[in-house]
C-alpha positions as CSV (number, residue, x, y, z in Angstrom):
1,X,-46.1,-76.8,3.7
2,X,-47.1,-77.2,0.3
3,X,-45.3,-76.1,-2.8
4,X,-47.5,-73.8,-3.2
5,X,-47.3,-72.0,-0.2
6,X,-43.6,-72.6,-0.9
7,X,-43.4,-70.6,-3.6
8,X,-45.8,-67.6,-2.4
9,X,-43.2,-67.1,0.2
10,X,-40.2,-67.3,-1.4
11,X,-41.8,-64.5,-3.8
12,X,-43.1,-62.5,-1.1
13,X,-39.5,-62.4,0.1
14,X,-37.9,-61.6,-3.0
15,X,-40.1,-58.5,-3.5
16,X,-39.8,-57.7,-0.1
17,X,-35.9,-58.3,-1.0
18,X,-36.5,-55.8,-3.8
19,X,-38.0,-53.2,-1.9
20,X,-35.1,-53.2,0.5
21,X,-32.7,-53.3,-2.4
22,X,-34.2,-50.2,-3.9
23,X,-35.0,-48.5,-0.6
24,X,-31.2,-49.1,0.1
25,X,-30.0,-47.5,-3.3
26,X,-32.0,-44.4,-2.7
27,X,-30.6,-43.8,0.8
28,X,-27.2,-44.7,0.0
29,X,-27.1,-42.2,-3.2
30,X,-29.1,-39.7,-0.4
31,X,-26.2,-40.1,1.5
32,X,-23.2,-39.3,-0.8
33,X,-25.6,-36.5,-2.5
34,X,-25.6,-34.8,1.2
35,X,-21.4,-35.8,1.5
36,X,-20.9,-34.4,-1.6
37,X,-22.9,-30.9,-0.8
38,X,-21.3,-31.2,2.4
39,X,-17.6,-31.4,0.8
40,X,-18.4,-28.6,-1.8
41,X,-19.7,-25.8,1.1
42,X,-16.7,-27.0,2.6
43,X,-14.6,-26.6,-0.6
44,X,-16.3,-23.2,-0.9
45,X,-15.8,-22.5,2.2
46,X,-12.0,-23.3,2.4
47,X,-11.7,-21.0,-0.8
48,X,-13.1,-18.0,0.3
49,X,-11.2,-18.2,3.5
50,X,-8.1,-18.5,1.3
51,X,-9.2,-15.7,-1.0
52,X,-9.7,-13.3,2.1
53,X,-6.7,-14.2,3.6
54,X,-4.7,-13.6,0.3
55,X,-6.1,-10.6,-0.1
56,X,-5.4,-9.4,3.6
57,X,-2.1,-10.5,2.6
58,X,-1.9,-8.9,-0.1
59,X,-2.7,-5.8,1.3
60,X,-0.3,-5.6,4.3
61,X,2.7,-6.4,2.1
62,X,1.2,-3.2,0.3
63,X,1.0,-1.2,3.1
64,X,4.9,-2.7,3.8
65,X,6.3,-1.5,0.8
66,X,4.6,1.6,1.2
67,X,5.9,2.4,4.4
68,X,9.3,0.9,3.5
69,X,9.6,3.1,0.2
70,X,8.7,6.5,2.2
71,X,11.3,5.4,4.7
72,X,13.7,5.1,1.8
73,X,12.6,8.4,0.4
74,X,12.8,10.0,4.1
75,X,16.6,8.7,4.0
76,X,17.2,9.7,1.0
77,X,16.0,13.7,2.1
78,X,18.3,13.7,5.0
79,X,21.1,12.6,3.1
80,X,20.8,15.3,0.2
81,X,20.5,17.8,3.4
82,X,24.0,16.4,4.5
83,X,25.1,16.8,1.2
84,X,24.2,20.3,0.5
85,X,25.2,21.2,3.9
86,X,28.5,19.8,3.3
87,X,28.8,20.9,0.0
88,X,27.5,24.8,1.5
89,X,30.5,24.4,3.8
90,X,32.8,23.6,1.2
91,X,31.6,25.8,-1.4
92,X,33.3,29.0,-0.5
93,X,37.3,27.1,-1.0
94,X,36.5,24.9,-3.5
95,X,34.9,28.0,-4.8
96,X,38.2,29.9,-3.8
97,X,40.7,27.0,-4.8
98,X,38.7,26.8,-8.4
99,X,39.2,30.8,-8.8
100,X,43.3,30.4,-7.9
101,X,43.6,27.9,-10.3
102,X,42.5,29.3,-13.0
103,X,43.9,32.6,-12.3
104,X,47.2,30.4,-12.1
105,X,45.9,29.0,-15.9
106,X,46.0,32.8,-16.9
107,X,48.9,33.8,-15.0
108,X,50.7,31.2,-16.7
109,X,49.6,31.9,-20.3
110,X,50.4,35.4,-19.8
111,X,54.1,34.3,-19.0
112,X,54.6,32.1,-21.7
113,X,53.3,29.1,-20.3
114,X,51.3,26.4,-21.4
């Protein structure tokens, strides 16, 4: 083989080496182009489930305090009830009691007393 020849080849083979070289770049930045687009519709992905679930969330401990605060409320009814029932019970000797002491208060003025 002649030096020649030599050199033709060893040129042919670096432009061939080229080619793959630049061939190579252009798949390998293909590649992590699609990884990337891959990662953020799985990013996206990820958030929106987050965001839905959040709000679902969100939304039951709503519903919870809802339900909690008209159980509260429906507590605190039936203990006024008891309270004015007891209180209706009561009424007529406290009512009675009040009257005898202040007649007493009266009573006691008109004797001299305090």
């Amino acid at each position: 083989m002649k030096l020649s020849e030599a050199l033709e080849v060893l040129l042919k083979a670096e432009d061939e080496a080229v080619e793959a070289k630049t061939l190579a770049e252009r798949e390998a930045k293909a590649i992590i182009q699609k990884a990337h687009d891959e990662y953020a519709r799985t990013e996206d992905s990820s958030l929106n489930e987050a965001r839905v679930s959040a709000a679902r969330q969100m939304e039951d401990a709503r519903l919870s305090a809802e339900k909690e605060s008209q159980h509260i409320a429906a507590l605190a009814d039936v203990s006024v009830s008891r309270m004015i029932e007891q209180f209706e019970k009561r009424e007529p000797g406290l009512i009675a009691r009040f009257a005898d002491a202040l007649a007493a208060r009266y009573a006691a003025r008109d004797n001299g007393g305090a």
